[in-house]
C-alpha positions in Angstrom: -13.1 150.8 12.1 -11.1 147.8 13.0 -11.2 146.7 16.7 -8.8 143.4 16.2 -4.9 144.4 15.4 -1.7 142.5 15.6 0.5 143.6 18.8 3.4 145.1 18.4 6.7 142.9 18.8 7.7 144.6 21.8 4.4 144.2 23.6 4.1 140.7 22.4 7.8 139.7 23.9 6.1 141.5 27.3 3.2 139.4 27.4 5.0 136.2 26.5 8.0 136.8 29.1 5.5 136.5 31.8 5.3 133.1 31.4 8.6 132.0 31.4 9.9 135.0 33.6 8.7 135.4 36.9 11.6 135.6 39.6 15.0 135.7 39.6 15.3 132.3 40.6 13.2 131.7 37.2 16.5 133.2 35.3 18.6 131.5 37.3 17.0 128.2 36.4 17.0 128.7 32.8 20.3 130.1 32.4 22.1 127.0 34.8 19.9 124.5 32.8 21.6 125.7 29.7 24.6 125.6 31.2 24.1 122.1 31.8 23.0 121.4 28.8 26.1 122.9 26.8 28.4 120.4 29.0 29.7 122.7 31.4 32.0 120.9 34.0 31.9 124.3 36.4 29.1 126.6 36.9 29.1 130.1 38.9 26.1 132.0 40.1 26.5 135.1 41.8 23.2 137.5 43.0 22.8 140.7 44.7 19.9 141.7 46.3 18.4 139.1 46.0 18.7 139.1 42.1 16.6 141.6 41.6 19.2 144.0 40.3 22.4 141.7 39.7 23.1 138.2 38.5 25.8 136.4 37.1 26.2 132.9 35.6 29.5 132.0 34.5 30.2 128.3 33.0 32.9 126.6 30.9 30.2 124.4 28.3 30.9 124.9 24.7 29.9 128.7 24.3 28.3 130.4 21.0 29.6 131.1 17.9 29.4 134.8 16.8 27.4 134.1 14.2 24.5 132.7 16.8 24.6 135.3 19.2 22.0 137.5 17.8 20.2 134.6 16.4 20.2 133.0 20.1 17.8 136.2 21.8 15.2 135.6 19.1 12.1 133.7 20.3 11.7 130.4 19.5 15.3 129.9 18.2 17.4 126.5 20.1 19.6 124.3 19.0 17.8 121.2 20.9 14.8 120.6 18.7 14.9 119.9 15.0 12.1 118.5 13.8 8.4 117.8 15.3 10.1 113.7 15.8 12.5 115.4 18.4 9.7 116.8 20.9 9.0 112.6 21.1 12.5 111.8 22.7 13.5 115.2 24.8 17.2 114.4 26.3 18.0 117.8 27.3 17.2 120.2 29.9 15.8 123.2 27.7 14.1 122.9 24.8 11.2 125.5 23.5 14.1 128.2 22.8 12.1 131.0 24.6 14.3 131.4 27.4 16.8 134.1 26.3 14.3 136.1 24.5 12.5 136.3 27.4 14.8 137.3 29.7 16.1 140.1 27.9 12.6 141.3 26.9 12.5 142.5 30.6 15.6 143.2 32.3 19.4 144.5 30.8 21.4 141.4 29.5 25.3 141.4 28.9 26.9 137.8 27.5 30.5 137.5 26.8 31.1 133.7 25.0 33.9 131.9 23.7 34.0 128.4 21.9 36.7 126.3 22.6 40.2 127.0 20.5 38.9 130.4 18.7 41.0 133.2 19.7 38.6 136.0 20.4 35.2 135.8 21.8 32.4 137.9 21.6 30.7 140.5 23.7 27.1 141.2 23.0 24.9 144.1 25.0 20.5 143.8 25.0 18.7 146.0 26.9 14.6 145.5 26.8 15.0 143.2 23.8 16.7 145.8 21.8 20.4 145.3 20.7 23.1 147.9 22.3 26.2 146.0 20.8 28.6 143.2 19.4 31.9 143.8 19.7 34.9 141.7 20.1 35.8 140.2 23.4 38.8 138.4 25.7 37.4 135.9 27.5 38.1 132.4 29.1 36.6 129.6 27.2 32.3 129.1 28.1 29.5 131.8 28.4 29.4 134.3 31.4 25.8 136.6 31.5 25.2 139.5 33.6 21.4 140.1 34.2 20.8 143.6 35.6 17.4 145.5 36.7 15.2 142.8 36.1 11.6 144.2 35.4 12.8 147.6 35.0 10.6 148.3 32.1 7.3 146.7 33.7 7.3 148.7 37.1 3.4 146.7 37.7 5.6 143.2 38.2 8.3 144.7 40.2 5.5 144.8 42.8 4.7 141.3 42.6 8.2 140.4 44.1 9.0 139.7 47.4 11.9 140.7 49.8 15.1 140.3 49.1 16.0 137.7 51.4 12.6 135.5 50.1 14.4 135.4 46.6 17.3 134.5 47.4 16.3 131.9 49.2 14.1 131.0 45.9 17.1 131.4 43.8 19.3 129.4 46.5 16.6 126.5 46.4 16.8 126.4 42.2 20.8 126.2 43.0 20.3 123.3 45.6 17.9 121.4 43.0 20.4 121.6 40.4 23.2 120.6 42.4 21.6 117.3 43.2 20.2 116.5 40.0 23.7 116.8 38.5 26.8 116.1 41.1 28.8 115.4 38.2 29.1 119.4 38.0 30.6 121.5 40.6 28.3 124.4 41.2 28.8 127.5 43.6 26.5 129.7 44.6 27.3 133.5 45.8 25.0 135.4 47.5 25.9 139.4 48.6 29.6 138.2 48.0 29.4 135.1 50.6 29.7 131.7 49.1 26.5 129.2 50.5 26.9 126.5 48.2 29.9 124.8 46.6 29.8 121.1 45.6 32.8 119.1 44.7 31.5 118.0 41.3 33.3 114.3 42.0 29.7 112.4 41.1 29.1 111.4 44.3 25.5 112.0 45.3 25.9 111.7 49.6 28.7 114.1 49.3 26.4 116.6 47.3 23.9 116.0 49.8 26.2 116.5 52.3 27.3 120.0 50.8 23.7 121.1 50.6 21.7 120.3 53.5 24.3 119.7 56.1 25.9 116.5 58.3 23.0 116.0 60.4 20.7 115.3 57.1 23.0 113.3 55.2 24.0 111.0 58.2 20.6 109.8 58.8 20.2 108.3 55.0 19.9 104.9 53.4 20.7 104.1 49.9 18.9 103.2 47.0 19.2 101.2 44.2 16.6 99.0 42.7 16.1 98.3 38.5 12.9 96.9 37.7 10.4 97.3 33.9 13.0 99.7 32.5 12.9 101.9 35.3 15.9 102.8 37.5 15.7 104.7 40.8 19.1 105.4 43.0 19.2 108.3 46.0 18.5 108.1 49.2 15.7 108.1 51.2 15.6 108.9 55.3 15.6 106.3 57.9 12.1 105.9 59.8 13.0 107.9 63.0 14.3 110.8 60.8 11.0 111.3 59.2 9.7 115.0 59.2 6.8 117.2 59.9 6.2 117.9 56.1 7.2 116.9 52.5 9.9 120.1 52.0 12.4 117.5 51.9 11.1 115.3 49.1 13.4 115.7 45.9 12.8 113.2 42.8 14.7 113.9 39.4 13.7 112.2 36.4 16.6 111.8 33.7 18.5 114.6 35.4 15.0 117.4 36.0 14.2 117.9 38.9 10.4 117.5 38.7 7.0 117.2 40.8 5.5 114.0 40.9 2.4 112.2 42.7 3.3 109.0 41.7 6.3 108.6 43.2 5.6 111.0 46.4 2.7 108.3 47.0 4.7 105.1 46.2 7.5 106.5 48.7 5.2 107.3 51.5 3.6 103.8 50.8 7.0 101.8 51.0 7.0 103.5 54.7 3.6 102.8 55.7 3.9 100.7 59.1 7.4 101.6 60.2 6.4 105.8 60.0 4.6 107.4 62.8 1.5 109.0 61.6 1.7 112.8 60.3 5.1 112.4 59.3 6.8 112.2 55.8 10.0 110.8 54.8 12.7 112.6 53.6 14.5 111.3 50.0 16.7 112.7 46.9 15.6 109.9 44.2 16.8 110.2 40.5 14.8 108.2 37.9 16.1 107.2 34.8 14.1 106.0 32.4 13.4 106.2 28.7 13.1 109.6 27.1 9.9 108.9 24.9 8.4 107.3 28.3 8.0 110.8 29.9 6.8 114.0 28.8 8.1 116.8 30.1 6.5 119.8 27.6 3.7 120.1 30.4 4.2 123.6 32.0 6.6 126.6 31.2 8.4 125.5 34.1 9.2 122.2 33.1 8.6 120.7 36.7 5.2 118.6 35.9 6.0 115.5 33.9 3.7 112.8 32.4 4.0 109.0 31.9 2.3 106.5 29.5 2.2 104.1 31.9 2.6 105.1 35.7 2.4 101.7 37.2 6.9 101.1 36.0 7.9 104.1 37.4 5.1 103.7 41.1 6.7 99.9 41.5 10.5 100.9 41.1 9.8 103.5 43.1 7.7 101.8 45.7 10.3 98.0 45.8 13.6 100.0 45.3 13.0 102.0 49.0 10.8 98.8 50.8 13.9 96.6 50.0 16.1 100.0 51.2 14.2 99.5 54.5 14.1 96.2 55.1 17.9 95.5 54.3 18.3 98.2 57.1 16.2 96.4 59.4 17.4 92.7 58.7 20.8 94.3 59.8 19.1 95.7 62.9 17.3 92.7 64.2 20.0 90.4 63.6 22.2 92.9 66.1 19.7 92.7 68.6 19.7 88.6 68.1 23.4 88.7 69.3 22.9 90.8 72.0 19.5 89.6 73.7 21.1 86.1 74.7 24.1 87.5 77.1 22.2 88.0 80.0 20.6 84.9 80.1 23.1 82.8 78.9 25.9 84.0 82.0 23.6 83.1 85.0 22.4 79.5 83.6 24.9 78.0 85.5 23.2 76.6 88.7 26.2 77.1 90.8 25.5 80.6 90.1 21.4 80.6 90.6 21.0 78.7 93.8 23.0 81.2 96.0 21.5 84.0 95.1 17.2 83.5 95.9 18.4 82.3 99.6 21.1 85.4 99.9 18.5 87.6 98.8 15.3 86.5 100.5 16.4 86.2 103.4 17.1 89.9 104.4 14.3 90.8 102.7 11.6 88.6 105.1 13.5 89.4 107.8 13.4 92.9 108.2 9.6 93.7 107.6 8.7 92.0 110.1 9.4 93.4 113.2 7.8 96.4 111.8 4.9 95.3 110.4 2.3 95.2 113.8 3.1 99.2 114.1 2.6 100.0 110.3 -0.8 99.6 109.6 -2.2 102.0 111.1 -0.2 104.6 110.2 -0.3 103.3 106.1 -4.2 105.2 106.3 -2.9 108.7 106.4 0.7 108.4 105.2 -0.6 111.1 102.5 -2.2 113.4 104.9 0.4 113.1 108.0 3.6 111.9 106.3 5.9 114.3 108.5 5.1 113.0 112.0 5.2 109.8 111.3 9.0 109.2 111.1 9.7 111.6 114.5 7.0 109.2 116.4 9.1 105.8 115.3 12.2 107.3 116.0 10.6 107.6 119.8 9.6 103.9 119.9 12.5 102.6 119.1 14.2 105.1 121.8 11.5 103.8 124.7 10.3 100.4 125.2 7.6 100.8 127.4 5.4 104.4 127.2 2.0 104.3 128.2 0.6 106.9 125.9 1.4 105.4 122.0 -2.2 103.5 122.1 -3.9 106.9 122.6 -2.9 109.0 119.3 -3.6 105.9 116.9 -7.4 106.0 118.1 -8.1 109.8 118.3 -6.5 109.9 114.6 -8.3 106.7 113.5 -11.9 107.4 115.3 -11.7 111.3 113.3 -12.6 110.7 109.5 -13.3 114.6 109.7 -9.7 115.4 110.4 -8.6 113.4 107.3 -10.9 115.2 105.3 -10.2 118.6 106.5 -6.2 117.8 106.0 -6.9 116.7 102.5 -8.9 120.2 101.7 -5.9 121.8 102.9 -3.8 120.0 100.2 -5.5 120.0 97.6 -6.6 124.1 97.8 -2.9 125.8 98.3 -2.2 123.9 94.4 -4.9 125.3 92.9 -4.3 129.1 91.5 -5.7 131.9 94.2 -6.4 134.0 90.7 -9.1 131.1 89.8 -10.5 131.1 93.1 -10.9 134.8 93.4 -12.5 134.7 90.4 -15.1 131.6 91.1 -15.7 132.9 94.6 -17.6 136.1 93.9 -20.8 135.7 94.4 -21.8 132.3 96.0 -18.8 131.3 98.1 -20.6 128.9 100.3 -21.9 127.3 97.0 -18.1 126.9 96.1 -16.8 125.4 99.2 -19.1 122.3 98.5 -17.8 121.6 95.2 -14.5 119.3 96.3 -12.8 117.5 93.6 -11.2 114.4 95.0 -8.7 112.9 92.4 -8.8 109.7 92.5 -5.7 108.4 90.3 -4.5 108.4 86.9 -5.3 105.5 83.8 -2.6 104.4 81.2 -0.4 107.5 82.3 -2.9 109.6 80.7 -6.3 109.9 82.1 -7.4 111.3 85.3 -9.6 109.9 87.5 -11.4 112.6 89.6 -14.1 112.8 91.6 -17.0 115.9 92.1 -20.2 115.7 93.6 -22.3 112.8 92.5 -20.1 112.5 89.2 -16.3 110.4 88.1 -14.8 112.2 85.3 -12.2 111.2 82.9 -9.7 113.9 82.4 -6.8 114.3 79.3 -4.4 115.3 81.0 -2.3 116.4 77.9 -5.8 117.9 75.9 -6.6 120.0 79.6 -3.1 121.1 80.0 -2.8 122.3 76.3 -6.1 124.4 76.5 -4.9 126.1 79.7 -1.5 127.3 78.3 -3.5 128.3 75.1 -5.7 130.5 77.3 -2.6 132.2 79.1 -0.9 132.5 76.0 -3.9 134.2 74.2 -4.8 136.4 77.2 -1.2 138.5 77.4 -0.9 140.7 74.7 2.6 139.3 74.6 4.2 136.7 75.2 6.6 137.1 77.9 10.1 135.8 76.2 13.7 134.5 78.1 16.9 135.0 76.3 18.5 132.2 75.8 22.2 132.1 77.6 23.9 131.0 73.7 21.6 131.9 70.4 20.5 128.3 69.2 21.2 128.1 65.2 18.7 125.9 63.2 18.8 124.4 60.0 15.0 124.6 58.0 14.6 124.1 54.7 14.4 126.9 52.2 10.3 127.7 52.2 10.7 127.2 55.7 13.1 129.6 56.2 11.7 132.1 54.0 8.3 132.0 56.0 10.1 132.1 58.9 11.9 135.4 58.1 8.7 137.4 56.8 6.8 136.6 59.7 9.6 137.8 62.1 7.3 140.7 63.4 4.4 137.5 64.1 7.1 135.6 65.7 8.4 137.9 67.9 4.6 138.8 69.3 4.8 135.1 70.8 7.9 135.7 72.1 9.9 133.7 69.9 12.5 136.1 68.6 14.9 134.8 65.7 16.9 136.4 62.7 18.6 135.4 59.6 21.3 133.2 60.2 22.8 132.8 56.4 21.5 129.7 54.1 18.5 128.4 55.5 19.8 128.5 59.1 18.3 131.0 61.4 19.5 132.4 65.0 16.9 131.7 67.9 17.6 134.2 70.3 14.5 134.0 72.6 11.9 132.0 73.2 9.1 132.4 75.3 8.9 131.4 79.1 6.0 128.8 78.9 8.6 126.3 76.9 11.4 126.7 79.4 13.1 123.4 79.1 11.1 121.9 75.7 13.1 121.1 72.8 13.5 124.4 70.8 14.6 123.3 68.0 11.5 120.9 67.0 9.3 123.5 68.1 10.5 126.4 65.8 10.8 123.6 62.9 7.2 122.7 63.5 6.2 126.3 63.4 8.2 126.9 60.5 6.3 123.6 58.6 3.2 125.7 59.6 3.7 128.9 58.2 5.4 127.9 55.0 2.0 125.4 54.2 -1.0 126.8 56.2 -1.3 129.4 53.3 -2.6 132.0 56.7 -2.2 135.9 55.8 -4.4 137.5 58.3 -2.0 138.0 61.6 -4.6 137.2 64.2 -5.2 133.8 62.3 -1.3 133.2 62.4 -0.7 134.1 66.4 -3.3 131.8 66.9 -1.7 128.8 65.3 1.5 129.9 66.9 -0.1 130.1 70.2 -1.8 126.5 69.6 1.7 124.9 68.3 3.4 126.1 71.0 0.8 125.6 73.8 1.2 121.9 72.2 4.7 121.6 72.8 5.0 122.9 76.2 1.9 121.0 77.8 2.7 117.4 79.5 2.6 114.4 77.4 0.1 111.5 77.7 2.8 108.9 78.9 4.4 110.8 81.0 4.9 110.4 84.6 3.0 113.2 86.6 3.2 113.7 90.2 -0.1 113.9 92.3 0.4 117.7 92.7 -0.1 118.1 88.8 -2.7 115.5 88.6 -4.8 117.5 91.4 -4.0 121.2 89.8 -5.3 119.9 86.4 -8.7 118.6 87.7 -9.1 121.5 89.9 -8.7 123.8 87.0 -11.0 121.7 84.6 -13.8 121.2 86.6 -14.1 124.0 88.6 -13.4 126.5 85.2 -16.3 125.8 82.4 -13.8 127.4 79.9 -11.5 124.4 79.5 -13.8 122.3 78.0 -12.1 121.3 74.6 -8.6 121.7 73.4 -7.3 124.1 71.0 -8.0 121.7 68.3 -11.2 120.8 69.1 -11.0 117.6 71.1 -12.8 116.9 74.4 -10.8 117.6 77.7 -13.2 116.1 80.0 -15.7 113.1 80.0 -18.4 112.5 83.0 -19.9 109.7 84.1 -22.9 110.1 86.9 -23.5 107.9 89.8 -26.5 106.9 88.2 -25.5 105.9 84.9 -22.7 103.8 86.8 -25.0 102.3 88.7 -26.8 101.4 86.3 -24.1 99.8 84.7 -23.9 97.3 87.7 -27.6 96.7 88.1 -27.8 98.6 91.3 -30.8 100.8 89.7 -33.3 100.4 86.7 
């Protein structure tokens, strides 16, 4: 018995769909590129459902002729490729003629087509790869296909799709591609019967830009255009400070495809080396031209991985054309601040103006010190301790001239370090939390009270100098802080949340906004509550109480970078990285200004609590010295 048989046609169109089929935003891409390709000047796309059981394409290119209708669903049939010398010099956007057959292999297909000056057109009906009809149409010059129940005959991939509003944001983010790669063609893009995209189709690149990612992005551009070894790049790439968290918003096209490409992603991010701040990317919509027989594009069924014969043409155009983008932008901005720097100096040159001013000022200056200077210091040893009475006891010297009894409270506060000490406890204890000390103070309280921290001051706005037993330790301030809002944040089994007085929209880009929506339930558990906003926008409505005055926006965009490239599907792994991004965000800064009441609640926390030893991402929060080893250091010991 024979064990090896030929499939049968149907199964074999199945099988062979699945490569070129898997989404609706893999229709949609095929069915605009052809589009394209058949010189339409306006294209349509409408989807309901996310595709899944509606779409619609609707262009005005040069339609099919009767006779090619059929002939157009078979597989392997195009009119692109001739010969096996055309696959050498590939000028259009399709090419492999497996599209259509395809397509309707696995979902109900309708096309109605018209070529230019015939009177009737033609209406043709395939379900599941079979033919329903041909009849005779009226119809406006072009193609127009309906695409209903995709996968309705393979109920095993139906499974495999997402939720509605994931593809449609994939099919919206094919639309968006498209647009730029071609702004010479007005595209519009429906969605459950509300428009998202519609660009003017006037050629103008920033204006498509502007009609698909918004103002805000398109503002903060610089343009290219640099010619170098047969290459050509023009686009736009983002300035330095508008860099972001991710590579989302890198977009190269090579001879109108919008494609994937390592050479150029690492010749753009080299052209920005040194004027980038670290873990950022640039932004850019490039589009490449360059010889067809340079570039291959019959890589993957997708078409989006490309080979070169030589990579080094397409790296340097890519890498000179945005470092001389840059650096025009920054000649412009130096020579600004050039004109402005000398002002200030030049005006008070004159010495009619300079010798006035040291005597005028001085003189007030010296004079008024001193006839408080021999009661000050003194007083300057304990303005931190007894700041309060000090201004109520001048107030009585300047009232009374002669009182025998001021020499008296100078010496009992100056002959009692004990009393300085005892204040300073007081201070320092009421900062720290009483929950921490209930907890510490269990068992050996007298043990407890012996351990005084004594913070001493603070290095480079960033490291605390603090003092504890026989030890000086170097505290992160930004590192301790971040572990201790981690450890709230992980403690509550929710986050507790403020609603914000106005819902704050914000603009992601499409995988963003797609993770952000399916992990809505993981969101809201750390109390960051948001919804679909239309596009890629979505509505913050709450946010959690630890980030009171932070910038939302960033935040929510950083979480956003996370979840649509950490790749994390088990929900514990994902409130934890929510719970580290956000205890990030909210804890203090190194640079910042702290007052001494945050400086001592810090070290008291840290060294007096053997859980905040490292921060959530693994770095050190603390770093002790000993008496010894310092001493050491200065020869005291051996």
């Amino acid at each position: 018995m024979a064990l090896i048989r030929v499939l049968d046609k149907h199964v074999a169109e199945l099988i062979a769909a699945g490569e070129v089929v898997e989404r609706p935003a893999s229709v949609i891409k095929e069915l605009v590129e052809n589009a394209v390709d058949a010189g339409a000047r306006h294209i349509t796309v409408e989807i309901r459902d996310g595709g899944v059981t509606y779409m619609r394409i609707t262009d005005d290119g040069c339609g099919f002729h009767r006779e090619d209708v059929p002939t157009a669903f078979l597989r392997h049939a195009t009119s692109k490729v001739r010969d096996e010398a055309d696959l050498n010099v590939i000028n259009t956007l399709g090419f492999r003629g497996e599209a259509l057959a395809s397509i309707a292999a696995v979902a109900r297909v309708e096309l109605t087509t018209c070529v230019k000056g015939e009177m009737v057109g033609t209406r043709y009906v395939i379900h599941g790869g079979e033919e329903i009809l041909m009849e005779d149409a009226g119809c406006p010059d072009g193609s127009t296909f309906i695409i209903e129940d995709l996968f309705y005959n393979i109920p095993a991939r139906m499974k495999f799709l997402k939720k509605d509003v994931s593809e449609g944001n994939a099919v919206a983010g094919v639309m968006e591609r498209l647009a730029l790669s071609h702004p010479e063609i007005s595209m519009k893009f429906i969605r459950g019967g509300r428009t998202e995209i519609q660009t003017p189709g006037d050629g103008d690149l920033l204006s498509c830009i502007h009609t698909v990612f918004g103002k805000p992005f398109a503002s903060g551009l610089i343009p290219v255009d640099y010619t170098m070894g047969g290459v050509s790049v023009k686009g736009y790439v983002c300035k330095p400070e508008a860099c972001r968290p991710n590579r989302t918003m890198q977009h190269f096209f090579i001879n109108g495809r919008y494609v994937k490409t390592q050479t150029a992603m690492v010749a753009l991010e080299r052209a920005y080396k040194g004027v980038m701040m670290v873990g950022r990317f640039p932004s850019c919509v490039l589009c490449l031209t360059m010889p067809a027989e340079t570039v291959d594009a019959n890589v993957h069924p997708a078409k989006i991985e490309v080979r070169f014969i030589n990579e080094k043409p397409v790296f340097d155009t890519v890498y000179y054309g945005v470092k001389s983008a840059l650096e025009s932008r920054d000649t412009i901005h130096r020579v600004l601040l050039k004109k402005d720097a000398p002002k200030p100096f030049t005006r008070p040159v004159t010495p009619s103006a300079l010798t006035p001013t040291p005597t005028v000022k001085t003189a007030p200056i010296v004079a008024t010190p001193k006839p408080v200077v021999p009661t000050m210091p003194k007083r300057n040893f304990l303005d931190m301790v007894v700041d309060d009475d000090r201004p109520t006891e001048l107030s009585l010297n300047d009232d009374t001239t002669a009182i025998p009894l001021p020499p008296e409270p100078p010496a009992e506060i100056v002959s009692d370090p004990i009393v300085e000490q005892e204040v300073i406890a007081e201070v320092i204890q009421p900062d720290s939390p009483v929950v921490e000390v209930a907890d510490t103070i269990e068992q050996p309280t007298l043990f407890e009270e012996k351990k005084t921290v004594r913070v001493i001051g603070e290095v480079f706005a960033t490291y605390i100098l603090a003092e504890m037993e026989e030890s000086l330790y170097l505290i992160d301030k930004h590192a301790a802080h971040e572990r201790m809002l981690y450890n709230q944040l992980k403690a509550s089994a929710r986050v507790d949340e403020q609603v914000l007085l106005a819902p704050l929209a914000i603009t992601v880009s499409r995988e963003e906004h797609t993770a952000l929506i399916e992990n809505q339930d993981v969101l809201a558990s750390a109390g960051i509550s948001l919804e679909d906003f239309g596009g890629s926008s979505v509505l913050v409505r709450s946010f959690p109480m630890i980030l009171s005055g932070q910038d939302i926006e960033s935040t929510v965009q950083e979480i956003a970078s996370g979840l649509a490239n950490g790749g994390n599907e088990v929900l514990s792994a994902k409130l934890d990285w929510i719970y580290h991004s956000t205890a990030c965000r909210a804890a203090t800064k190194a640079g910042d200004v702290s007052r001494p009441a945050e400086l001592e609640e810090i070290a008291q926390r840290v060294l007096l609590n053997e859980d905040i030893r490292y921060c959530p991402h693994g770095r050190p929060v603390c770093v002790e010295m000993t008496r010894k080893d310092l001493e050491k250091q200065f020869g005291r010991i051996i």
